[in-house]
Z-matrix of the N, CA and C atoms (Angstrom, degrees):
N
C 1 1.443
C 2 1.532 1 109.16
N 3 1.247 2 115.44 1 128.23
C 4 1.472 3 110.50 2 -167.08
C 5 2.119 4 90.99 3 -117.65
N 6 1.428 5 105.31 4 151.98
C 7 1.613 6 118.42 5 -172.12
C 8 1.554 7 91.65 6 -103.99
N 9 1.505 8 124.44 7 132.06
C 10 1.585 9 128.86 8 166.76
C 11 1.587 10 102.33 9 -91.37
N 12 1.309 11 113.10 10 143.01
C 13 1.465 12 136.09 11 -165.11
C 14 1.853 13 72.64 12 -74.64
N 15 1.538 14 120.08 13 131.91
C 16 1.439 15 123.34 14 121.64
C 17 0.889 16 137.16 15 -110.57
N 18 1.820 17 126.91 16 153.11
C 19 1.329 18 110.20 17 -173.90
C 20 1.673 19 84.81 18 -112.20
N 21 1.692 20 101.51 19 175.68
C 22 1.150 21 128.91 20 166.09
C 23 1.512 22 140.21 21 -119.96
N 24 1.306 23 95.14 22 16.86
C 25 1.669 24 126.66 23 -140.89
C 26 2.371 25 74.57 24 -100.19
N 27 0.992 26 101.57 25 111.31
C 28 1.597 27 123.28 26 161.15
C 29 1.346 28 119.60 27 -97.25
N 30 0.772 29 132.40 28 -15.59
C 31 1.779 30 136.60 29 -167.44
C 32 1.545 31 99.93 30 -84.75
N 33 1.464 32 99.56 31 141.53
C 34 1.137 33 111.17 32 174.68
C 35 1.491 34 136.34 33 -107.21
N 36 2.033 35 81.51 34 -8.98
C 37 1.844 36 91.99 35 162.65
C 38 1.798 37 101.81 36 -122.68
N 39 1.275 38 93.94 37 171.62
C 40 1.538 39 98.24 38 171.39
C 41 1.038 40 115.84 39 -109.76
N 42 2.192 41 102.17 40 120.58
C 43 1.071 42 106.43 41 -177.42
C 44 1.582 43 149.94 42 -93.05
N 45 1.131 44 132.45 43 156.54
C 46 1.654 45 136.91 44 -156.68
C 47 1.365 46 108.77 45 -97.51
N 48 1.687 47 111.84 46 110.16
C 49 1.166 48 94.61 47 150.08
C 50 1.232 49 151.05 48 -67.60
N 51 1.342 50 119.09 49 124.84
C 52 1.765 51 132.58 50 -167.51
C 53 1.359 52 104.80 51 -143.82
N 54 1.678 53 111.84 52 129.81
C 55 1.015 54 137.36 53 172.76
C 56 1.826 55 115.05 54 -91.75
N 57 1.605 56 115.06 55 69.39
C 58 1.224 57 101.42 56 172.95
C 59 1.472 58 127.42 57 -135.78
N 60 1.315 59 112.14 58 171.79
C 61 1.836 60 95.65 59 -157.36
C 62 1.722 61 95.73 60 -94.55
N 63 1.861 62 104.53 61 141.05
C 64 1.317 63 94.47 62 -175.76
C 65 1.807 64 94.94 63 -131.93
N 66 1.452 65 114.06 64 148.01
C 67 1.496 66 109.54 65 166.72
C 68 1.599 67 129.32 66 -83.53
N 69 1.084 68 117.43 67 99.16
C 70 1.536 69 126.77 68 178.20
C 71 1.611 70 105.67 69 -64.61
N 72 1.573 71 121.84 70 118.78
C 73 1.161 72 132.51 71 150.35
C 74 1.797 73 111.12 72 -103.02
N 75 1.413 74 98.72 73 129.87
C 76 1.599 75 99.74 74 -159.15
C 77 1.636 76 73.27 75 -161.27
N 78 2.089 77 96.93 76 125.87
C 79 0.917 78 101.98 77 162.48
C 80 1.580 79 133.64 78 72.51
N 81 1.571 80 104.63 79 6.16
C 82 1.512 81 109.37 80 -159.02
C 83 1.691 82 126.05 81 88.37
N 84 1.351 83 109.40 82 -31.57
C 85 1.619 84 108.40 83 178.45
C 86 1.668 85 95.28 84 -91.28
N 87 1.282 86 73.57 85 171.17
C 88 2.214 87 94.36 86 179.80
C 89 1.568 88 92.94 87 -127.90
N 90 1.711 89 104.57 88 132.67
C 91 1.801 90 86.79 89 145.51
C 92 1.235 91 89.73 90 -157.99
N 93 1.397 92 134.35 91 -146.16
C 94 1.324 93 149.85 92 -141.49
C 95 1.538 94 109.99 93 -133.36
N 96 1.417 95 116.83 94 123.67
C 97 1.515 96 118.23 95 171.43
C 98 1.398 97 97.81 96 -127.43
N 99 1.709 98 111.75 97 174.99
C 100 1.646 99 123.47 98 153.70
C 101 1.323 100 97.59 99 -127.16
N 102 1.725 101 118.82 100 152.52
C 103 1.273 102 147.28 101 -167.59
C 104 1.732 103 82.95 102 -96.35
N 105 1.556 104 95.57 103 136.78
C 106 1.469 105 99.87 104 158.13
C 107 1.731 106 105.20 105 -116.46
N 108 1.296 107 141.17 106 -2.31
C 109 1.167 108 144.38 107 130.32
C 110 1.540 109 124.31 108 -154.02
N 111 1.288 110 109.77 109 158.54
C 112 1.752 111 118.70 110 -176.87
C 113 1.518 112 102.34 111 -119.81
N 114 1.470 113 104.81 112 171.90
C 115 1.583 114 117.63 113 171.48
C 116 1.452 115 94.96 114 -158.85
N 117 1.563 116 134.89 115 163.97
C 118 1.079 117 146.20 116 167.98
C 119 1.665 118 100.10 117 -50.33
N 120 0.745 119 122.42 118 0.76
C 121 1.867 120 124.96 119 -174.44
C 122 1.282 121 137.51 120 -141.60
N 123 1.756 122 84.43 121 0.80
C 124 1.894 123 108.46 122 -161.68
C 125 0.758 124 137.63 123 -139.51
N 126 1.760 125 161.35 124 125.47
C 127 1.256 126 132.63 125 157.80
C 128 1.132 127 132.59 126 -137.44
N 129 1.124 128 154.76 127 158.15
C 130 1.781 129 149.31 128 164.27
C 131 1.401 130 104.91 129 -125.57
N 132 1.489 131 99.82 130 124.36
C 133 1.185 132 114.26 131 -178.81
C 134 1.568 133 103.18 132 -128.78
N 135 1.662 134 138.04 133 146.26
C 136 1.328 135 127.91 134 115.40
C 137 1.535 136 163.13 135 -58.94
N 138 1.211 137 115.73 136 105.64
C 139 1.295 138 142.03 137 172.03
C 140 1.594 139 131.78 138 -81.05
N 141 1.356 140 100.50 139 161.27
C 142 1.460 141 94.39 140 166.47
C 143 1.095 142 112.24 141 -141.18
N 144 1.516 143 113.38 142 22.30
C 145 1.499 144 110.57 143 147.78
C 146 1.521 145 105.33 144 -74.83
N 147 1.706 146 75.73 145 169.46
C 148 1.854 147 93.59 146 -177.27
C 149 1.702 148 111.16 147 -109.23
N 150 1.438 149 107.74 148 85.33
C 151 1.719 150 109.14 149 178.48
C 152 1.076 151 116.17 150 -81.41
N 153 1.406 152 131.17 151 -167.82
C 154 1.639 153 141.42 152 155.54
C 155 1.054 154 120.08 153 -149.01
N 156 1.064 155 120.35 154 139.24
C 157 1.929 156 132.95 155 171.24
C 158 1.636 157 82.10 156 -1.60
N 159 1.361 158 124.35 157 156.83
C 160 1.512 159 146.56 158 123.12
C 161 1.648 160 108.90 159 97.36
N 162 1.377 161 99.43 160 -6.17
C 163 1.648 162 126.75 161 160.96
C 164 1.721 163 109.07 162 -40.90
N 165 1.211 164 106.11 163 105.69
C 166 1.575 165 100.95 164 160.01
C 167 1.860 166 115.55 165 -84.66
N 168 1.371 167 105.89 166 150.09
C 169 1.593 168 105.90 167 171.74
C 170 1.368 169 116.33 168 -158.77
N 171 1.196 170 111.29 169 159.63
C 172 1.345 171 115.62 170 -152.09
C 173 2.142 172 91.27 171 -109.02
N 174 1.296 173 122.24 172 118.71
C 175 1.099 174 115.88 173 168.79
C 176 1.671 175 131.53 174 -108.87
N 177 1.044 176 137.06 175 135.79
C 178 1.057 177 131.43 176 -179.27
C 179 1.786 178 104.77 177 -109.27
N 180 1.353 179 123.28 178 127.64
C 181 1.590 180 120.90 179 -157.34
C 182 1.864 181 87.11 180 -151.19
N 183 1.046 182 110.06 181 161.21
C 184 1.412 183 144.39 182 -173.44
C 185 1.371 184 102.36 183 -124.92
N 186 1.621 185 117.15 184 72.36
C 187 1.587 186 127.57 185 -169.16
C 188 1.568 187 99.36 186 -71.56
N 189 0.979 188 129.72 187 116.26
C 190 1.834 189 144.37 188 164.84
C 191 1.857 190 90.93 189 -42.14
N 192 1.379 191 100.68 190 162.54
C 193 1.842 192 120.72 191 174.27
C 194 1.962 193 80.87 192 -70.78
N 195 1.100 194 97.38 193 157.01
C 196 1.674 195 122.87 194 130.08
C 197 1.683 196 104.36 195 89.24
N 198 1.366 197 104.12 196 38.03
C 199 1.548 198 114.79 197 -161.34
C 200 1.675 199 98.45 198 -115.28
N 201 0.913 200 103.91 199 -8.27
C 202 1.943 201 129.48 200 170.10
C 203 1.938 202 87.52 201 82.13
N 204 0.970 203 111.88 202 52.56
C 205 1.401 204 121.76 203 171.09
C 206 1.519 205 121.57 204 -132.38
N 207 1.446 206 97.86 205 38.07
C 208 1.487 207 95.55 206 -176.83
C 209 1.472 208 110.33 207 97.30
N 210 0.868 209 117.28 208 -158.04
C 211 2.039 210 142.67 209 -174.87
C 212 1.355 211 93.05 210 -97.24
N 213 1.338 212 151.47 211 -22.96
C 214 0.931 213 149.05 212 -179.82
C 215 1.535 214 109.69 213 83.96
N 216 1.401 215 117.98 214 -168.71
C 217 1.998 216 115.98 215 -158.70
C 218 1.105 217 110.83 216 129.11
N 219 1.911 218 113.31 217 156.33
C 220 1.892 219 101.93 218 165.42
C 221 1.547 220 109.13 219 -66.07
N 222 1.322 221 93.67 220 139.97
C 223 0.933 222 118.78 221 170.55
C 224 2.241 223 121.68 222 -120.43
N 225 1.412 224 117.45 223 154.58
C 226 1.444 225 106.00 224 178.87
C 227 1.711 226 74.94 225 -125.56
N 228 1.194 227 92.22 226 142.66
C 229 1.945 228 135.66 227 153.83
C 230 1.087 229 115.91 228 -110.87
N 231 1.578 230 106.88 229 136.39
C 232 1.531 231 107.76 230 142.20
C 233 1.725 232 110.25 231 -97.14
N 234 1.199 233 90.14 232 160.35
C 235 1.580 234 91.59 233 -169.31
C 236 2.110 235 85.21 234 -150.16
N 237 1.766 236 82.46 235 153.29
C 238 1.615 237 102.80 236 170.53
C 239 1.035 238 107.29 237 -130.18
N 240 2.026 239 126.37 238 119.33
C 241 1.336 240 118.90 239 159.93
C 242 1.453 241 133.58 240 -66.78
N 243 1.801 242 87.65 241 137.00
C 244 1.189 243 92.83 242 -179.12
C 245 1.880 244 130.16 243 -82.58
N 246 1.963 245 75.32 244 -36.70
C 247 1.658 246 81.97 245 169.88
C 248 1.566 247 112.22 246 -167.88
N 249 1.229 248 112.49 247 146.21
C 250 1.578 249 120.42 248 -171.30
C 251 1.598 250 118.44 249 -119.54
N 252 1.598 251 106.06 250 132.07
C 253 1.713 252 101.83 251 -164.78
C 254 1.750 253 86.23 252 -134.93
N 255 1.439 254 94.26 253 159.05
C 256 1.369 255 115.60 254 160.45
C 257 1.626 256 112.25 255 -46.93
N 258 1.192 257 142.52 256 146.47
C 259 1.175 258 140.64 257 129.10
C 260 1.904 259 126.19 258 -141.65
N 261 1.275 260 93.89 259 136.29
C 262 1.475 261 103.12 260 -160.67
C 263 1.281 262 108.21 261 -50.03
N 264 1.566 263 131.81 262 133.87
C 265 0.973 264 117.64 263 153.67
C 266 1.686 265 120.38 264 91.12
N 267 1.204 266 99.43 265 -16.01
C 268 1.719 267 110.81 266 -171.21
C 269 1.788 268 101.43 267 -129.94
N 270 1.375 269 129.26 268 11.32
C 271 1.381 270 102.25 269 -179.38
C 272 1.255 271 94.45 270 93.10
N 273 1.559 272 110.50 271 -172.68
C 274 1.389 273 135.08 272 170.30
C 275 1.615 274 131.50 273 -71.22
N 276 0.984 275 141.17 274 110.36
C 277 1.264 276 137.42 275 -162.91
C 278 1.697 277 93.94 276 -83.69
N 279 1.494 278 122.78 277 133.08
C 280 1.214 279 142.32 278 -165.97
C 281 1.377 280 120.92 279 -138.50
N 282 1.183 281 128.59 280 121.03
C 283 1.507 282 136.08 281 -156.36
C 284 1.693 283 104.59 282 -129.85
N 285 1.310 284 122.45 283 123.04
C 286 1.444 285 97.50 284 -179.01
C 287 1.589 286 71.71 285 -175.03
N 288 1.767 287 95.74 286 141.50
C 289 0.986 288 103.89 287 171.02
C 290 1.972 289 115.75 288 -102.25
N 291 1.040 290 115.86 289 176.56
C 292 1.482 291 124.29 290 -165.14
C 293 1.447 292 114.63 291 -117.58
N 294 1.581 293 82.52 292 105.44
C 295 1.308 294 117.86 293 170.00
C 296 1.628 295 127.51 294 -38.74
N 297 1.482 296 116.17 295 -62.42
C 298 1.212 297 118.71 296 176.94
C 299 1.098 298 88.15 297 -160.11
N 300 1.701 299 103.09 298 158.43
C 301 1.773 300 120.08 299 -171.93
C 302 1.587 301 118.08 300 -148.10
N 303 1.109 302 103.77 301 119.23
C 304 1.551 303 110.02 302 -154.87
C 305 1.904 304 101.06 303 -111.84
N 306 1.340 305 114.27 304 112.60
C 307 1.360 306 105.48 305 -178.71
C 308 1.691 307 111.15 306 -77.07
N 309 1.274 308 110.16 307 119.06
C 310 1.509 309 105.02 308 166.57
C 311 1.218 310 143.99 309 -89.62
N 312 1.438 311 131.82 310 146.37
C 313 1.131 312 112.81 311 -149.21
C 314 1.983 313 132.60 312 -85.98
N 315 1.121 314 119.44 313 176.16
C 316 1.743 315 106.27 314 -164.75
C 317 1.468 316 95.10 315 -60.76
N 318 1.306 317 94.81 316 -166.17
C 319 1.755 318 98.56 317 174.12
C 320 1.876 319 79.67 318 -150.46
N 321 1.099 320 120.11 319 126.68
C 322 1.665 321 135.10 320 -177.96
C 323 1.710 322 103.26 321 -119.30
């Protein structure tokens, strides 16, 4: 009996780890998450709101240079979760890729 390698790997970019703090509006409330990585298409962040699969949210993130998204800057997303897990110690682990991304502008 021979076992076939599967993967589970869905993403269509490869994603970067980045440690940055982003504001989750979900639902009408606002509060505070950090990204544990992004991609031009992607992200996982921790929260301690309580979302679910199919959740739309509105993010506001401080995208780093070199993410093939431009020069980087705040930026607002919409984003739809894809999927939500326990994680110790950090809130909710949150996966959702990004919907649309709107660069906003400096403030001088």
């Amino acid at each position: 009996m021979t076992e076939k390698a599967t993967t589970n790997e869905r993403r269509s970019r490869q994603r970067v780890p980045v440690r940055v703090p982003v504001k989750v509006r979900h639902e009408g409330s606002e509060h505070q998450g950090l990204t544990r990585d992004l991609s031009s298409s992607g992200i996982f962040l921790y929260s301690e709101s309580g979302m679910k699969a199919g959740s739309k949210l509105e993010l506001v993130i401080m995208l780093p240079p070199g993410l093939g998204l431009g020069p980087g800057g705040w930026t607002l997303c919409e984003a739809s979760v894809v999927r939500v897990e326990e994680s110790e110690g950090k809130g909710m682990g949150v996966a959702a890729t990004l919907d649309h991304i709107d660069f906003l502008p400096e403030i001088s």
